[in-house]
N, C-alpha and C positions, 0 to 999 in steps of 0.2 A: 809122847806121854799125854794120857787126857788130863784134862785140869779140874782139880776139885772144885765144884761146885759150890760154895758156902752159901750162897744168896738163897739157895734152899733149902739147905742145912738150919740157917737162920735168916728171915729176912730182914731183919730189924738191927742187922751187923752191922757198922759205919765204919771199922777200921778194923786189917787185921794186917797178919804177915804171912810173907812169903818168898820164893825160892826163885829169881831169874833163869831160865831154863832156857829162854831165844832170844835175842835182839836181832834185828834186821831192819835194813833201810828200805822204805817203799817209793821209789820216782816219782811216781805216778801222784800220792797222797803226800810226797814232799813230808813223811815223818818215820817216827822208828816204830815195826812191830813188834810188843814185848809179849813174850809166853811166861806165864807163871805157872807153876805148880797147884796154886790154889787160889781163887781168888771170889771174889762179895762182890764186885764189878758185874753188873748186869746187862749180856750183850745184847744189841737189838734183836727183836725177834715178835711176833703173834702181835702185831702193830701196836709194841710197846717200844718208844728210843730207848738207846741204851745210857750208862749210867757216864757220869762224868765225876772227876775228881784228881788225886794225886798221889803219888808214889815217891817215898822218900826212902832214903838208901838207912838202914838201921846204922847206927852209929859206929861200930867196928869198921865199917864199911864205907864211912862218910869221906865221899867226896866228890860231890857234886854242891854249890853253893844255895845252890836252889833246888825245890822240890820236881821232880817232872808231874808235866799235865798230862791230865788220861782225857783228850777228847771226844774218842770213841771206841766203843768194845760192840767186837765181830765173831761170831763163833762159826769155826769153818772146820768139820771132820772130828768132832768135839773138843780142838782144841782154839781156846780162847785169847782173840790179839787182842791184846791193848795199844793205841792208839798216841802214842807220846811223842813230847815236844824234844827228845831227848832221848840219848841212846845209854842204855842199861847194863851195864858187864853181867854174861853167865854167871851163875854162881852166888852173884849178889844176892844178899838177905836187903828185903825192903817191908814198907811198911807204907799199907795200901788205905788213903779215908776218900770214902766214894763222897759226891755231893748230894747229903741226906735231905735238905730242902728238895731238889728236881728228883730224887728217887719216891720219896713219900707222893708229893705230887701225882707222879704215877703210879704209885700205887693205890691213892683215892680215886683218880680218873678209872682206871683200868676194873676194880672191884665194881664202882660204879655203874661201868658200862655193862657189867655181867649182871650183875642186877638188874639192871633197866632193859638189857636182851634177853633176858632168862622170860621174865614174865611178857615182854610183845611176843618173841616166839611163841609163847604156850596158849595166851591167849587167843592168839590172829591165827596159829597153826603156819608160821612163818619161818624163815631162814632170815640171820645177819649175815646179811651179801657183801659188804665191806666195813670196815674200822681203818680209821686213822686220830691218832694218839697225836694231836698240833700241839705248837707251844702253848696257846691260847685258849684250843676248844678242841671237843673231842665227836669225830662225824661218825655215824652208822646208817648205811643203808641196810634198809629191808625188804623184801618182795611182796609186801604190801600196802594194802592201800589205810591209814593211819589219819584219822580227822583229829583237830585240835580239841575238841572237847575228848575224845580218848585217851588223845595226850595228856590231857590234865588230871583225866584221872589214872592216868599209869604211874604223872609225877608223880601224886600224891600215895598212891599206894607203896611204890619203892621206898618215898621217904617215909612212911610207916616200917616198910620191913627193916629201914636203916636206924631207926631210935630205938628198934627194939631191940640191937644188937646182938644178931646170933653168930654165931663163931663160923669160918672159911675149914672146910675139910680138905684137905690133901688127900687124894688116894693116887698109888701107884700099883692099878690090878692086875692080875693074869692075863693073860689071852682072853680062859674061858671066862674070867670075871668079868671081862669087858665086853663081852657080848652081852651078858647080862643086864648090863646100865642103861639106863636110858639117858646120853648124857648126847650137847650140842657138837657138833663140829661139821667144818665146812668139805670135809674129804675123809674117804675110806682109810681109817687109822693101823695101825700092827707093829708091834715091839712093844717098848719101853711107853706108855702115853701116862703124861700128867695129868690128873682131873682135877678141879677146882670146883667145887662146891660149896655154895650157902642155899643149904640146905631149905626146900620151900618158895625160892626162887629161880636159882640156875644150876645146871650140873654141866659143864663143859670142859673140854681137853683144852690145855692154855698153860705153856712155858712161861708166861710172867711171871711176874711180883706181883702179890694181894696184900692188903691188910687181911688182919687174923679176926676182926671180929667187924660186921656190917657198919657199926656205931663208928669205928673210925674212917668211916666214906664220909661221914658229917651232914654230907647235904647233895644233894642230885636238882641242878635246874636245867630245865629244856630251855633254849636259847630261840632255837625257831625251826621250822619244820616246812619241808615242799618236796613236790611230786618228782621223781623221777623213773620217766619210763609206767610201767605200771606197778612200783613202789614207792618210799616213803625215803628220806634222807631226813633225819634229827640230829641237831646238834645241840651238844649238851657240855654242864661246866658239873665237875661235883668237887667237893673238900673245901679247900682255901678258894680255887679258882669260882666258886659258887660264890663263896663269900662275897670276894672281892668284887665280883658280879653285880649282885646286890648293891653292896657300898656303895657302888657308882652310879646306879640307878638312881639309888634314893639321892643324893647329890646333886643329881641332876634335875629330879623330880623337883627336890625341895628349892633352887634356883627356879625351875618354873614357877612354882607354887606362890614365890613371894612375887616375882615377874609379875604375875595375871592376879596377883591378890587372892590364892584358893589357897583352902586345905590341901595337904596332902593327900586326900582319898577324894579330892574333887576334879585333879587338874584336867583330868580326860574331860570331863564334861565340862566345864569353864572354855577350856581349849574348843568343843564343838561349840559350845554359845559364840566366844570371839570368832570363830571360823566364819560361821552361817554372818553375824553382824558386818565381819567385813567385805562377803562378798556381797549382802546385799549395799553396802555403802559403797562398792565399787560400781553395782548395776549403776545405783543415782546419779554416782560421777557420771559415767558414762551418757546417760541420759542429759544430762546437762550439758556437758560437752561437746555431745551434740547438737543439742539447741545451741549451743554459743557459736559453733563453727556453722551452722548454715545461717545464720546471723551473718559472721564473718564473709561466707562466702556468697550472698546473695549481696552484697556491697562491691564486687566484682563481676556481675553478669557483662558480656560480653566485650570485658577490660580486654581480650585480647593475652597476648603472653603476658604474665606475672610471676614477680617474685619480692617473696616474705620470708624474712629471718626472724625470728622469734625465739622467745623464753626456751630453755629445755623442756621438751615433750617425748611421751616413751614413743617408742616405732610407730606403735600401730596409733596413734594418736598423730603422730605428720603423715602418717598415711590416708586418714580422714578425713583430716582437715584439705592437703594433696587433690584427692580424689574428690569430695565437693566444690573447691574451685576450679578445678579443671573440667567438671563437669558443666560450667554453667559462662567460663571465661574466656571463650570461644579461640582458645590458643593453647598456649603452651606453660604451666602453672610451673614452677620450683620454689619448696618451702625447703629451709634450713633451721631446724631447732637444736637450739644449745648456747654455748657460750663460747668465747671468742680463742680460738684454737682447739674446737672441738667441738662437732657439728651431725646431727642426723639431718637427713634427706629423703626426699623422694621428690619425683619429677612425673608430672604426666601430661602428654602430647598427643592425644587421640585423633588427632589427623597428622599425624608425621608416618611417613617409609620407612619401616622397621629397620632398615638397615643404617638409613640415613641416620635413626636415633639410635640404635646402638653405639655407630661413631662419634655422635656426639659426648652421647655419656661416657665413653672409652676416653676422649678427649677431656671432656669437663676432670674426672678422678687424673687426669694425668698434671693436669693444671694447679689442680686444688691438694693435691697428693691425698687422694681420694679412694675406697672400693667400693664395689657394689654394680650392681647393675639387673636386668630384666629383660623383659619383653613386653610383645604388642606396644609399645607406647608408653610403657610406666617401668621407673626403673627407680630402686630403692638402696641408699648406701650408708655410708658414712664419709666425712672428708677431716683431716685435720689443718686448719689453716685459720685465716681472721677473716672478720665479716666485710671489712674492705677489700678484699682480696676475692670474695666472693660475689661483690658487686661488680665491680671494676670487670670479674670477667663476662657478667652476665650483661656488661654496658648499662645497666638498669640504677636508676636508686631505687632503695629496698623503700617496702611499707614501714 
């Protein structure tokens, strides 16, 4: 028996009743598949999820202590399983409420996206080469090429067509009606086809759920946009998920804002002022630190092997300070920066046998319980151990 369809009948249905016609167990999905005679449960389908909710046995009928869960609806040969935690006797009268938050949802997402592909199609003279409907955001490629300034103004224009709130047409045409249309779809149609229309924008074949009039899409925001292939991939939030979008932004914004002392409509630029200020304060460190270490290391000209444990320093800072004593200390340099069970290194030995310094270093990390290591002469690690222990192995007292 096919199953009446209500979700097109009416979309905006949350609960109705109806007739158990099949129960069966599925192995595989480890749940029951229920047939109903009629049902507002919306199967997956034109990369919209399907609907979620629950089925409770009409009261003559009651007995079952709990409601069953619907977690997924499939339509196969046009008849529609339901997806339950729980097995339903034939014949039972129930009493079907879909989850009307996650259905709206998609139905702002999904209008949305027809509006915002209706006009890049027409525009660009383009095809939407895939959809997908995520919990979070919603992706469409197109086989075109799409710059961020035309995105903005695409956003801007949908959200115009969407405050102005014009009404979604349903047509269900002819054959020869339907050659007539000039409506979207990604493959050559025949039979029964759904069109979806808001009029001005998009005219596409599409089994979803819409909202009835543009104004309840709310809001359409492009999240971020890049190339693929020689098209375009956008992702977008529209309805509550836009909303909430937003909210988060600005939350975020407004913690920066008090962070860096800016307005709210200055952090970007506050943010490049600090940026630029801290890399030039990093060049002067570095200038500095330079001059301090060849300070440091022209106090060691031709000391011979050497080793300094010192303050914590980042990598590339023992590897400078490293590299200017060993340049000039006519031996074998090891600096250890950090603090005592946790230690950066580097080592350099520019007249040792590569081989012979590999073993060493292999040796020292095995001692020190140490990694790391290199070539030519210089090898760079970390060790976790104590600075007496670090001594002791190198027979040396440290600087």
């Amino acid at each position: 028996m096919i199953t009446d369809k209500l979700y097109y009948q009416d979309v905006y249905m949350k609960e109705f009743e109806a007739e158990v016609l099949n129960s069966s167990y599925d192995e595989k999905k480890k749940c029951w598949l229920v047939e109903l005679d009629r049902t507002a449960f919306y199967p997956e389908g034109g990369g919209q999820p399907s609907d979620e909710g629950i089925l409770c046995l009409k009261q003559a009928d009651a007995g079952a202590e709990r409601p069953v869960r619907v977690s997924e609806v499939h339509e196969k040969d046009e008849i529609i399983l339901h997806y339950c935690d729980r097995e339903l006797v034939p014949g039972s009268k129930v009493c079907g409420e879909i989850n009307w938050e996650r259905r709206f949802d998609h139905m702002q997402q999904h209008s949305g996206e027809h509006i915002v592909s209706g006009m890049i199609c027409s525009r660009f003279s383009c095809d939407n080469i895939g959809f997908h409907m995520g919990k979070d955001i919603v992706t469409i490629d197109y086989n075109a090429k799409i710059t961020r300034e035309e995105l903005a103004e695409l956003e801007a224009q949908a959200n115009r067509y969407i405050w102005e709130d014009h009404a979604l047409e349903i047509l269900w045409p002819s054959a020869e009606e339907l050659k007539e249309l000039d409506y979207r779809s990604k493959k050559e149609l025949s039979g029964a086809v759904r069109i979806t229309s808001f009029p001005g924008a998009d005219m596409c074949a599409c089994c979803g759920t819409h909202v009835m009039t543009s104004g309840q899409v709310g809001l359409v925001k492009f999240i971020s946009s890049q190339k693929i292939g020689k098209g375009t991939r956008i992702e977008l939030v529209c309805g509550k998920r836009a909303l909430d979008f937003l909210s988060m932004n600005f939350v975020q914004n407004q913690e920066i804002g008090i962070a860096m002392a800016a307005s709210l409509d200055k952090t970007a630029a506050v943010y490049h002022k600090q940026k630029q200020e801290l890399i030039d304060a990093k060049m002067k460190i570095s200038e500095l630190e330079d001059f301090y270490f060849e300070n440091i290391a022209a106090g060691y000209a031709d000391a011979g092997d050497v080793l300094l444990i010192r303050e914590t320093m980042s990598p590339d800072s023992v590897r400078k300070l490293t590299v200017m004593i060993g340049e000039r200390c006519g031996g074998r340099c090891a600096v250890f920066a950090g603090e005592s069970g946790d230690y950066k290194y580097a080592v350099l030995d520019k007249g040792a046998d590569p081989a012979e310094f590999a073993g060493m270093i292999k040796e020292m990390n095995a001692a020190l319980n140490g990694r790391g290591g290199g070539r030519n002469g210089y090898a760079q690690g970390s060790v976790q151990t104590k600075a007496s222990m670090i001594r002791n192995y190198f027979g040396e007292s440290a600087d």
